[in-house]
C-alpha positions as CSV (number, residue, x, y, z in Angstrom):
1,X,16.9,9.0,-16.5
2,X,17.6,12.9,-15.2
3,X,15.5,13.7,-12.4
4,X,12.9,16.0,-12.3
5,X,11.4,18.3,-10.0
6,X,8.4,16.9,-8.7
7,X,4.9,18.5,-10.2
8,X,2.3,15.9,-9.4
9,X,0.5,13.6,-10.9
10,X,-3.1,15.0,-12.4
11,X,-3.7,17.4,-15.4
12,X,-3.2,21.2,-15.0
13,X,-7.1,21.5,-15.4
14,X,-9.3,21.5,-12.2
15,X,-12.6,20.3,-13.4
16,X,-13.4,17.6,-11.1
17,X,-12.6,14.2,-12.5
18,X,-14.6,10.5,-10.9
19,X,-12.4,8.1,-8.8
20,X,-13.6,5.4,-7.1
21,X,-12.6,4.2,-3.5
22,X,-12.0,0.3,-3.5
23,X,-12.1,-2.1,-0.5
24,X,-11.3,-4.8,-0.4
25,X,-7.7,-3.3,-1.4
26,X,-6.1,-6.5,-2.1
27,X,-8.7,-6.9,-5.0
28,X,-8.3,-3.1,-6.5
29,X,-6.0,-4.0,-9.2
30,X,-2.5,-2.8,-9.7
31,X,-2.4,0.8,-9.8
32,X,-0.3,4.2,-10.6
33,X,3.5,2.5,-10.0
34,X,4.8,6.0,-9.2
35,X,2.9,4.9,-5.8
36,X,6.2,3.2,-4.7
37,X,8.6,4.8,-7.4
38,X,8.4,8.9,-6.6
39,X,8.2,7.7,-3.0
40,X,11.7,5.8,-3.6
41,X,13.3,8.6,-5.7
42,X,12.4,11.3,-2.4
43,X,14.2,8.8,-0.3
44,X,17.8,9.2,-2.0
45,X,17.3,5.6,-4.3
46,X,19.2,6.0,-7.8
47,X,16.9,5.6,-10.2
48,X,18.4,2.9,-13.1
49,X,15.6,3.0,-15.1
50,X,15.7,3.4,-19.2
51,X,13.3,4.9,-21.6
52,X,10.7,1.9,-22.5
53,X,12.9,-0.6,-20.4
54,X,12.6,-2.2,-17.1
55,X,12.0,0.1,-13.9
56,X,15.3,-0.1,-11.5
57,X,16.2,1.4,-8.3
58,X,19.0,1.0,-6.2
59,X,19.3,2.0,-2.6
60,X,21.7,4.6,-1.7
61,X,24.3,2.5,-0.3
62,X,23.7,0.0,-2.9
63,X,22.7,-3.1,-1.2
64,X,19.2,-3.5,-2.4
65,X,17.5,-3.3,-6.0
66,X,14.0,-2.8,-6.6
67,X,12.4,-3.5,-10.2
68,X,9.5,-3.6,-12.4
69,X,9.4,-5.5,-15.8
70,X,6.1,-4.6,-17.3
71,X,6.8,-6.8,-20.5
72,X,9.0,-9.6,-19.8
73,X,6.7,-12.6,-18.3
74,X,5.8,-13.2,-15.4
75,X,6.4,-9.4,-15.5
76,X,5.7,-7.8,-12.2
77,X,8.3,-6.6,-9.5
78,X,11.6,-8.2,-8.4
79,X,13.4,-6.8,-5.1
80,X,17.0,-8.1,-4.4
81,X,18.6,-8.0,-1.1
82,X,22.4,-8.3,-1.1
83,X,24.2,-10.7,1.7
84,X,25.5,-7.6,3.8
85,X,26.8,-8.9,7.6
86,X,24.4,-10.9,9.8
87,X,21.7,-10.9,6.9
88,X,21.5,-13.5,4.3
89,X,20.8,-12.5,1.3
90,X,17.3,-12.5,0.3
91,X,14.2,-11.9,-3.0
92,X,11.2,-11.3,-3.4
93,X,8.4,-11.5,-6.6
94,X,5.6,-9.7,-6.8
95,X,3.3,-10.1,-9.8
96,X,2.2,-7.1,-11.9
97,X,-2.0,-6.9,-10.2
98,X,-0.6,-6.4,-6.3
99,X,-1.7,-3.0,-5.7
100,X,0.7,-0.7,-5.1
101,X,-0.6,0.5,-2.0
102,X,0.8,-3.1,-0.9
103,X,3.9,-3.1,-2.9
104,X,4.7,0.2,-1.3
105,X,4.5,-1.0,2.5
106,X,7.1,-3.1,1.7
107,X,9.3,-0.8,-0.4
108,X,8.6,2.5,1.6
109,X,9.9,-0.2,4.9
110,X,13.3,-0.4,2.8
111,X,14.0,3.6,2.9
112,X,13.5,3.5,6.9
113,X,15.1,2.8,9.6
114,X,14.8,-0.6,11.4
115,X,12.4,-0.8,14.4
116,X,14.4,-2.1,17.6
117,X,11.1,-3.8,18.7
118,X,10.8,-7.6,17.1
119,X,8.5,-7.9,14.3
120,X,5.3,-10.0,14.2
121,X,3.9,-10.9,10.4
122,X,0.7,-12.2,11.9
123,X,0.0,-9.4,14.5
124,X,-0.9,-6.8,11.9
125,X,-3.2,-9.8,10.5
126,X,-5.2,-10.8,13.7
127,X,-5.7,-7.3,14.8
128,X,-8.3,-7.0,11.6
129,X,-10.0,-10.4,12.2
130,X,-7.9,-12.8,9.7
131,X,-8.7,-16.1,10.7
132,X,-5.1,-18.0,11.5
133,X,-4.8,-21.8,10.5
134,X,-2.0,-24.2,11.7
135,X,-1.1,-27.2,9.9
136,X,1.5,-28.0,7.7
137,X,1.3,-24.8,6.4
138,X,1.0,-22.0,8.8
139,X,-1.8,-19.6,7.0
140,X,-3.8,-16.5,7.7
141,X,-7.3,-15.7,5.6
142,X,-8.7,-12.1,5.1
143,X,-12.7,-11.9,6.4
144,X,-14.1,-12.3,3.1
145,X,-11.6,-15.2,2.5
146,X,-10.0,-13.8,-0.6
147,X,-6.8,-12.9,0.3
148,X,-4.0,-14.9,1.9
149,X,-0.8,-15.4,3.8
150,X,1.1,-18.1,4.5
151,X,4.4,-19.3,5.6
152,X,4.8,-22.4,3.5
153,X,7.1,-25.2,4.3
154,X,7.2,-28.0,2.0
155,X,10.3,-30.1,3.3
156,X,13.4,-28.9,5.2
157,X,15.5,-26.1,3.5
158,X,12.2,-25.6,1.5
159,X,10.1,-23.2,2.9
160,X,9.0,-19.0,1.6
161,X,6.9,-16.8,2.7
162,X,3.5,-16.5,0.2
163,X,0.8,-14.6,-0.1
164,X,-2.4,-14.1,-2.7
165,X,-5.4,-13.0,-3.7
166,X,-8.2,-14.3,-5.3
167,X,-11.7,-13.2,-7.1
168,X,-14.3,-15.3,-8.7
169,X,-12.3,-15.3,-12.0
170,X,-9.4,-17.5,-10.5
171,X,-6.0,-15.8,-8.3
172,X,-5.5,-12.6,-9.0
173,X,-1.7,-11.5,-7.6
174,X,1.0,-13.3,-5.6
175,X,4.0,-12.3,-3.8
176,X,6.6,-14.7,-2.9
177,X,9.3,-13.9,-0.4
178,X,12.3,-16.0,0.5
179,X,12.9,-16.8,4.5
180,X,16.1,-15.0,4.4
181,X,13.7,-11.7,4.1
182,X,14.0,-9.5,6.9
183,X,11.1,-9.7,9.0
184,X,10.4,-6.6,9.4
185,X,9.8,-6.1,6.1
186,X,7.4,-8.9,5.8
187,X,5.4,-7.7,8.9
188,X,5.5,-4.0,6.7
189,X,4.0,-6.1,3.8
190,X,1.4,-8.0,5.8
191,X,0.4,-4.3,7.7
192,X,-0.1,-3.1,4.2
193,X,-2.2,-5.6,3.3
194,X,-4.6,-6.2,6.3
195,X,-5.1,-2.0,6.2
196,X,-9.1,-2.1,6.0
197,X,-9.0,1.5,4.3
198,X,-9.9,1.4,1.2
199,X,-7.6,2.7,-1.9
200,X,-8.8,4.8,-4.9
201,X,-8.8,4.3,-8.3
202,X,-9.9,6.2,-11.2
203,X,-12.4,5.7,-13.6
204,X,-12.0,2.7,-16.3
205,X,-9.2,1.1,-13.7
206,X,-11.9,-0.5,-11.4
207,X,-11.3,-4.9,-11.8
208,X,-14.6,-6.4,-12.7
209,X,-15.4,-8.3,-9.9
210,X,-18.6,-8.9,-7.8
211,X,-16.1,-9.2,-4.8
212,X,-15.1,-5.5,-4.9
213,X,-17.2,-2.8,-3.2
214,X,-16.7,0.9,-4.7
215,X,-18.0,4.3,-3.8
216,X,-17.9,6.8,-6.3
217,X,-16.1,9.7,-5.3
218,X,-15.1,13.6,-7.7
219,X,-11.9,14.8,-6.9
220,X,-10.2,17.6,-8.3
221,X,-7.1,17.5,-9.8
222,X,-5.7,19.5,-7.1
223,X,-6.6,17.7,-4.1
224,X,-5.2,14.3,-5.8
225,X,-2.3,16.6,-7.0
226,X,-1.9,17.5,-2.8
227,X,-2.4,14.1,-1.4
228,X,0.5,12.4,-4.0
229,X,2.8,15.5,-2.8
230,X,2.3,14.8,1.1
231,X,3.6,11.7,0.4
232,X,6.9,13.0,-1.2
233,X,7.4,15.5,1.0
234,X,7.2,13.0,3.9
235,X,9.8,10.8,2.1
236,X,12.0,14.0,1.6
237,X,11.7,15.7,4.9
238,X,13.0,11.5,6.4
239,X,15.9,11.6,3.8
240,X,17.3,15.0,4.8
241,X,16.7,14.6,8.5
242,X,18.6,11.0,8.1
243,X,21.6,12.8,6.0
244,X,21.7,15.4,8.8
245,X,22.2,13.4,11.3
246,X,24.4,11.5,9.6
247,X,26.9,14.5,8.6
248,X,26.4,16.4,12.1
249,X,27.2,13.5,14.2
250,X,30.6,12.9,15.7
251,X,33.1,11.2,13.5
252,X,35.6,8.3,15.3
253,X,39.3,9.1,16.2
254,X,38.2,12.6,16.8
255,X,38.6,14.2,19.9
256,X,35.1,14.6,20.6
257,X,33.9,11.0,19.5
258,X,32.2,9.1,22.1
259,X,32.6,5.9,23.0
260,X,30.8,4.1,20.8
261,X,31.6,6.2,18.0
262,X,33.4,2.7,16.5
263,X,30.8,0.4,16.5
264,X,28.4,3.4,15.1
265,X,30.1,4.1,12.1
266,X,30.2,0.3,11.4
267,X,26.8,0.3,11.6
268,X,26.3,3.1,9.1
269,X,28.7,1.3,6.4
270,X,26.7,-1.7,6.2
């Protein structure tokens, strides 16, 4: 697949158009995937994909492959972590309904940088009122108790990371993550998912459910057109200032490396 210049999403017309804003966002249904795929392409990812196949994306050094198989059951998305030096190799499922808004805090966490401060799953969890549960299963419930996560452990060298949601018509999504998954990355997930703001949808993609509140909003094509190109932009304007730095900076065994200039440039092959 050639890339293409980016030139939004929304039709050229600009009659407004109705949306709806959906909370609670882990019940709004799956959503527009180029949520979490433009975002990866503007971050430098090579985009696999083939013309009414699977979506694939690798990362730019290779190590991790995101993809999306919209016809082969269970269908959904499949992320794949290589073994790369002090990290295990590591997956991740996520069926088809997890909204993309969700999806996307864990894939947009895979085009940045690691934080040096240690991650917390449960912290972005508590801070909006999910009531925590210990007992064989460590577990965290949203507020209107239908959403979930939970760090299940079902006998030694058995344990993942799951979480789900639920509606009056049975479960909804899951998303399973093996416990060689960075941390980091789960605590992205689980920020993602306790985000109390609420996530728009257009008309006709609304889940029936009593459980979902909506407020009907008109947007034109333009502002929807503006808010999805913020969101490249940002992922371009990170790429290139990464790249920069990374062809600016001092090589090793040059005369004006530093001392550490060794153990950087091991870091950067990784």
């Amino acid at each position: 697949m050639k890339k293409q210049q980016w030139t939004g999403w929304g039709p050229a017309h600009h009659q407004a158009e109705q949306h709806y804003l959906v909370e609670p966002r882990h019940l709004a249904g799956g959503g527009d995937l180029r949520h979490v795929t433009e975002f990866l392409r503007a971050s430098g990812w090579k985009d696999l994909s083939k013309t009414g196949g699977p979506l694939v994306f690798d990362s730019p050094d290779r190590t991790i492959r995101i993809g999306y198989a919209p016809f082969t059951p269970p269908g959904g998305w499949a992320i794949r972590g290589n073994e790369t030096p002090g990290q295990p190799a590591w997956h991740a499922t996520l069926s088809p309904k997890v909204p993309v808004e969700i999806v996307a805090g864990f894939t947009d966490a895979l085009t940045r940088p690691r934080s040096a401060h240690a991650p917390n799953v449960w912290a972005p969890l508590q801070e909006q009122g999910w009531e925590t549960e210990r007992g064989q299963h460590f577990t965290a419930t949203s507020p209107d108790k239908g959403a979930f996560m939970q760090f299940h452990q079902s006998g030694p060298g058995e344990a993942h990371w799951w979480a789900g949601a639920r509606t009056e018509h049975g479960r909804t999504w899951d998303a399973i993550f093996t416990p060689t998954t960075p941390m980091h990355l789960i605590q992205a997930f689980t920020t993602a998912l306790a985000d109390p703001q609420p996530v728009m949808r257009p008309r006709g993609h609304v889940p029936p459910s009593d459980r979902i509140r909506t407020t009907s909003v008109s947007v034109l094509p333009a502002e929807l057109n503006a808010w999805q190109q913020a969101r490249i932009t940002a992922a371009r304007a990170a790429t290139w200032a990464r790249n920069s730095w990374a062809t600016t900076r001092p090589k090793k065994n040059t005369p004006t490396a530093g001392p550490y200039a060794t153990a950087s440039g091991a870091r950067q092959r990784r």
